[in-house]
N, C-alpha and C positions, 0 to 999 in steps of 0.2 A: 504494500500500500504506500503511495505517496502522495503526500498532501503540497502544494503551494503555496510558497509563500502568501501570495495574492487569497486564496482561501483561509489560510489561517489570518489574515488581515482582516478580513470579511466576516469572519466567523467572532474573533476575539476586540475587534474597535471597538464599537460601541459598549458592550459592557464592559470593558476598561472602562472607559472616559465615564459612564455613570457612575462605576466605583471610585473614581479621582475626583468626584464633583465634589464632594466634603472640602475638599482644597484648591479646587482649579475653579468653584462661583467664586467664589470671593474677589479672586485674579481676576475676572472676564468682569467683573464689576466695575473693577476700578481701572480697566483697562477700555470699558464706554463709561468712564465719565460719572456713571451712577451711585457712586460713592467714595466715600473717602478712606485713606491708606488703614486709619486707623479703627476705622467702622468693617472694614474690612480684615484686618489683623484680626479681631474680638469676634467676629462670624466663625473666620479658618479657626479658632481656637474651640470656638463652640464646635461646629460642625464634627474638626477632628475630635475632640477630647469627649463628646458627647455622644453623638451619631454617628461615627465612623461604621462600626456596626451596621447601620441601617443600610448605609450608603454599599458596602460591603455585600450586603445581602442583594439586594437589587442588580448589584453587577453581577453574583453569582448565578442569580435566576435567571437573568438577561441571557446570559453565558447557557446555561442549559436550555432557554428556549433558541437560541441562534444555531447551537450543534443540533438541537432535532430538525430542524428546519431545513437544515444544509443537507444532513441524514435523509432528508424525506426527497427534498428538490432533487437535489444534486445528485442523490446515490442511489434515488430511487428505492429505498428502504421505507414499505409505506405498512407492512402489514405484519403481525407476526409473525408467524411462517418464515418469510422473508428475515425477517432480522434472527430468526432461529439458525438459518442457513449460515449469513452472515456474522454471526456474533464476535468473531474474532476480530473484523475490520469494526464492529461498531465499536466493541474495548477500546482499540487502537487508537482510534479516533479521536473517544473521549479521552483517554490520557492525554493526550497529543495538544488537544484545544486545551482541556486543564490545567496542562505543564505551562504552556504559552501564555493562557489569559494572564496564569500568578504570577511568572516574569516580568508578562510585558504590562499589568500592572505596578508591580514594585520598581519596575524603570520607570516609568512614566511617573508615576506620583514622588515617588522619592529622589528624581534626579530631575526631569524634564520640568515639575510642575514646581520644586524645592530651588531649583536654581534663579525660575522666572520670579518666584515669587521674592528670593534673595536681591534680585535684577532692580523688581521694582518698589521694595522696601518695606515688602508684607511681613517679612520675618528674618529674622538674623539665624 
């Protein structure tokens, strides 16, 4: 089995970026204007220290609904039978999106979204 790059992109975006939301609103706020450095600081503070969890969760589920989807369109895995057949590529698959979402979350929030936010003076 091999997946692409372009597919695990497709598969793992968007629930990253809902799970980085706790820290990356605040950024996109004060980045239109909508608020201030400091109104914003006190939000990322809340968000992370508070709801990080929630935020977390959301992306997880995002994440599991985007791999069945891909599973269903893409690979043609609609029924069970079928996924009986295939179970090896479906394991695969989810480890595969799993391994990638938790990376390319912990890069994205902890370096991409940590540095901007260092950039523009939301957190030290």
């Amino acid at each position: 089995m091999k997946m692409k790059f372009k597919e695990l992109l497709k598969i793992t975006g968007l629930p990253v970026l809902f799970a980085s939301l706790c820290c990356l609103s605040p950024l996109i706020l004060v980045l239109l204007g909508l608020s201030t450095v400091s109104f914003a600081s006190s939000l990322a503070d809340t968000f992370y220290g508070d709801y990080k969890w929630a935020f977390r969760a959301v992306g997880l589920i995002l994440l599991a609904i985007t791999t069945i989807l891909y599973l269903r369109k893409q690979k043609g895995i609609c029924t069970i039978d079928e996924a009986k057949k295939r179970r090896q590529e479906i394991i695969n698959t989810v480890l595969i999106v799993l391994i990638t979402g938790v990376l390319a979350y912990m890069f994205f929030l902890y370096v991409v979204v940590h540095y901007a936010g260092v950039f523009f003076g939301l957190w030290i």
